[in-house]
C-alpha positions in Angstrom: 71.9 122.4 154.8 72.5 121.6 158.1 71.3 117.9 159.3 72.3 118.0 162.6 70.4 116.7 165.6 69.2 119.1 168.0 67.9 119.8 171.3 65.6 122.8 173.2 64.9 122.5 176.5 62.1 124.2 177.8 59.9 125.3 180.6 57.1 122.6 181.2 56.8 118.7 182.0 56.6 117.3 178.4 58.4 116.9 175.0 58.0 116.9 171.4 60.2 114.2 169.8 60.9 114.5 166.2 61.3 111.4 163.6 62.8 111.8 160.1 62.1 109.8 157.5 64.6 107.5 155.5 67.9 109.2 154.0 66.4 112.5 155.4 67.7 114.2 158.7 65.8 116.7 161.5 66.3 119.3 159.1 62.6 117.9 157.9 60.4 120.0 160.4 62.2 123.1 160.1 59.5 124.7 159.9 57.9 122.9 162.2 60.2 123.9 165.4 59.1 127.3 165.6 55.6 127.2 166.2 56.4 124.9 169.6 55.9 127.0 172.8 58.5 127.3 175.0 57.2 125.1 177.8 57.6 122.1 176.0 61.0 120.4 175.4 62.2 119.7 171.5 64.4 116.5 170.8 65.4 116.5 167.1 67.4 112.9 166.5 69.5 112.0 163.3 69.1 108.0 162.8 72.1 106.1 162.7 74.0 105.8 158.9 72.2 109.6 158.1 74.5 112.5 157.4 77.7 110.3 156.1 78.1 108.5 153.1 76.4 106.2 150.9 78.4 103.5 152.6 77.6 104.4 156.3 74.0 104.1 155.0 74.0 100.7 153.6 76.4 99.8 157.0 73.3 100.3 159.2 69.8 98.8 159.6 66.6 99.1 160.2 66.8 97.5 163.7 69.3 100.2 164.5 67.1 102.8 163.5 64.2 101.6 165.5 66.2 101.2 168.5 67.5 104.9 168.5 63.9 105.6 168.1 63.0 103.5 171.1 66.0 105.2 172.6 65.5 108.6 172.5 61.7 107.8 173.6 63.1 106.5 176.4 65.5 109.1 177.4 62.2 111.5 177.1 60.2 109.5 179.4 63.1 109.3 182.6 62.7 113.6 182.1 59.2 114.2 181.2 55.8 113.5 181.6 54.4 113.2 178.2 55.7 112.9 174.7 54.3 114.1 171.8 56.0 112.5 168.1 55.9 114.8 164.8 57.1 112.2 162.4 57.8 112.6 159.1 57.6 109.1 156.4 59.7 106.4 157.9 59.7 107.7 161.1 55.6 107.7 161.3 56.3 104.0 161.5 58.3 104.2 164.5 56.0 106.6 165.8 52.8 104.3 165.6 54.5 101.3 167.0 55.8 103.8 170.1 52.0 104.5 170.8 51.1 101.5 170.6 53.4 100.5 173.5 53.0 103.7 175.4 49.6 105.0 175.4 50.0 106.2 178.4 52.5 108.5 177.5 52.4 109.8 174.1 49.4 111.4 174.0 49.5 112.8 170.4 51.1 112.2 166.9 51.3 114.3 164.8 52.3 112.3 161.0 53.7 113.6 157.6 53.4 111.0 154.3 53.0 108.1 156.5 54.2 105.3 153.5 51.9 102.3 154.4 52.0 102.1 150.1 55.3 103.1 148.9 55.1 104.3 145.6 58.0 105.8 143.4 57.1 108.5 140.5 58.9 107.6 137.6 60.2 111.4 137.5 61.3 110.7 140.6 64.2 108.2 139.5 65.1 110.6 136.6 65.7 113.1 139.6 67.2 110.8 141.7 70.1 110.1 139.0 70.1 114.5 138.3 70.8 114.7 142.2 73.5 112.1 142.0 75.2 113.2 139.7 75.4 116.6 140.8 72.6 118.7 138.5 70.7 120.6 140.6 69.3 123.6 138.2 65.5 122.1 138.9 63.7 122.7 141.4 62.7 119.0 142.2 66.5 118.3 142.2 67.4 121.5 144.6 64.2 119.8 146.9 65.6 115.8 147.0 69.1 117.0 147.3 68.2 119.7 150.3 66.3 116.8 152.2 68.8 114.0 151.5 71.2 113.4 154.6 73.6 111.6 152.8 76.7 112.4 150.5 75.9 111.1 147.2 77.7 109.8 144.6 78.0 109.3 141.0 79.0 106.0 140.8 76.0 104.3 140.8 76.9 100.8 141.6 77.1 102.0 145.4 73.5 102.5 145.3 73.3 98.6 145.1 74.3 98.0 148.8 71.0 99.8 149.7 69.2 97.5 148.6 68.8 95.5 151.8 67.8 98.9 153.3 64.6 99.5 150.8 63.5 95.7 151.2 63.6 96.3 155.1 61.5 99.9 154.4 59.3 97.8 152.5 58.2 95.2 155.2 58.3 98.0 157.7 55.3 99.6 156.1 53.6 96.8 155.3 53.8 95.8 158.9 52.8 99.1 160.4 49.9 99.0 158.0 48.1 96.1 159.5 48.8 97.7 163.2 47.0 101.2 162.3 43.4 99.8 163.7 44.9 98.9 167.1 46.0 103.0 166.9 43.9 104.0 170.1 46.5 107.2 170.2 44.8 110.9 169.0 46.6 111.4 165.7 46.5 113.5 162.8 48.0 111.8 159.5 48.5 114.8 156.6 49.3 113.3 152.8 50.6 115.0 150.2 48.7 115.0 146.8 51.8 114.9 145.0 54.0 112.7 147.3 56.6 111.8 144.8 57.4 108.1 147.1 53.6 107.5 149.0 50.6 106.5 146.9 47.6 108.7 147.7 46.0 105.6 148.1 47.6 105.3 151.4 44.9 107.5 152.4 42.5 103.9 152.5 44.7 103.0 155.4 44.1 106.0 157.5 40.6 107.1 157.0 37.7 105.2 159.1 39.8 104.9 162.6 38.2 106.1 165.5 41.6 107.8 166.6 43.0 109.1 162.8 42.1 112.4 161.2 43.5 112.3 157.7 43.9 115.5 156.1 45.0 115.4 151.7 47.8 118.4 151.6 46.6 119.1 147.6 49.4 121.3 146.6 52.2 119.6 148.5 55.2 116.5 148.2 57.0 114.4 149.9 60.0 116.6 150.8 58.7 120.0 150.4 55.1 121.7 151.2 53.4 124.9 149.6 54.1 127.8 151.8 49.9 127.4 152.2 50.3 124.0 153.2 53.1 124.8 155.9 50.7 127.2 157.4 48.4 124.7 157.6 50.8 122.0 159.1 52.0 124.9 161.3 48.6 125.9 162.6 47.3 122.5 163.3 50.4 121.5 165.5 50.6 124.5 167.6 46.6 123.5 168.2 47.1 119.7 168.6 50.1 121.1 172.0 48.0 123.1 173.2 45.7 120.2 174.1 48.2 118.6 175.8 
């Protein structure tokens, strides 16, 4: 699958900027991309330590990863007017922190399994070590290993070096968590019923703010969403730009 970053200019005066989530890649809102009309422009970045090897993962940092969030927000602004963020997990932290800085600028978000309670399955790790170790003949395996932007490995001590990587994750949302009520920006949060790393109770955090819609995507996960559930993901974007 390709992970690449990617880039459509279009016709208008703003943007959509697009924010992965940890060990995923662009090739998140793939479904996503399509339903943008053509006047606005489409930045799709891939975070520093993503697309390499477990290694280059564990080299970089969560500071570095905000940064080239902050960065590409930046290069956005100099060229457009506006900037709308479709974030997806990790990167729906750095998307609520951006709009808190910028209100004036961003005047949307639009949010997939934003993790303000990380929770892992305990199927999940079973897949996890499937994935790494190469068996992909599920389709929970075929899903992690088709979102995860990084070459994995079966030597499983590796893994160990991430662990500075998940701790920083960790305070992350616990940080963005306490900022949500200062969230003045329109945004609309979807969970996933059967979000194999988000607790559903992350739902507490987003409901009850003046500027949150929250929306429970029932038959849905963390990497991949019911073909009824992408409709829906698809039909509420294209309305949320065209109120821009």
């Amino acid at each position: 699958m390709n992970h690449a970053p990617f880039y459509r200019e279009g016709t208008g005066k703003n943007a959509v900027l697009f924010l992965h989530g940890i060990a995923g890649s662009p090739a998140h809102f793939r479904d996503l991309v399509p339903v943008i009309p053509r006047e606005f422009s489409v930045c799709g970045i891939l975070l520093d330590g993503h697309g390499g090897t477990v290694a280059d993962f564990s080299h970089s940092s969560m500071e570095k990863w905000k940064t080239q969030a902050d960065n590409a927000l930046k290069m956005l602004f100099a060229r457009y007017d506006q900037v709308v963020i479709v974030a997806h997990s990790m990167g729906t932290l750095f998307a609520v922190q951006a709009a808190l800085h910028h209100p004036d600028r961003i005047p949307r978000l639009f949010l997939l399994n934003v993790p303000t309670r990380p929770w892992v399955r305990p199927s999940t790790w079973y897949t996890c070590l499937r994935v790494a170790f190469g068996k992909l003949d599920r389709p929970a395996d075929l899903a992690m290993r088709g979102e995860t932007a990084i070459e994995l490995t079966p030597r499983l001590w590796q893994y160990i070096s991430w662990a500075p990587r998940m701790l920083e994750l960790l305070r992350e949302c616990s940080r963005v968590r306490k900022l949500l009520p200062k969230l003045t920006v329109k945004t609309l949060c979807f969970q996933s019923r059967k979000d194999e790393l988000v607790s559903i109770r992350s739902c507490k955090d987003l409901t009850h703010l003046p500027s949150v819609t929250n929306t429970v995507l029932e038959t849905s996960g963390h990497f991949v969403y019911s073909r009824e559930d992408t409709a829906y993901l698809q039909k509420n974007l294209r309305e949320l730009l065209q109120e821009i």
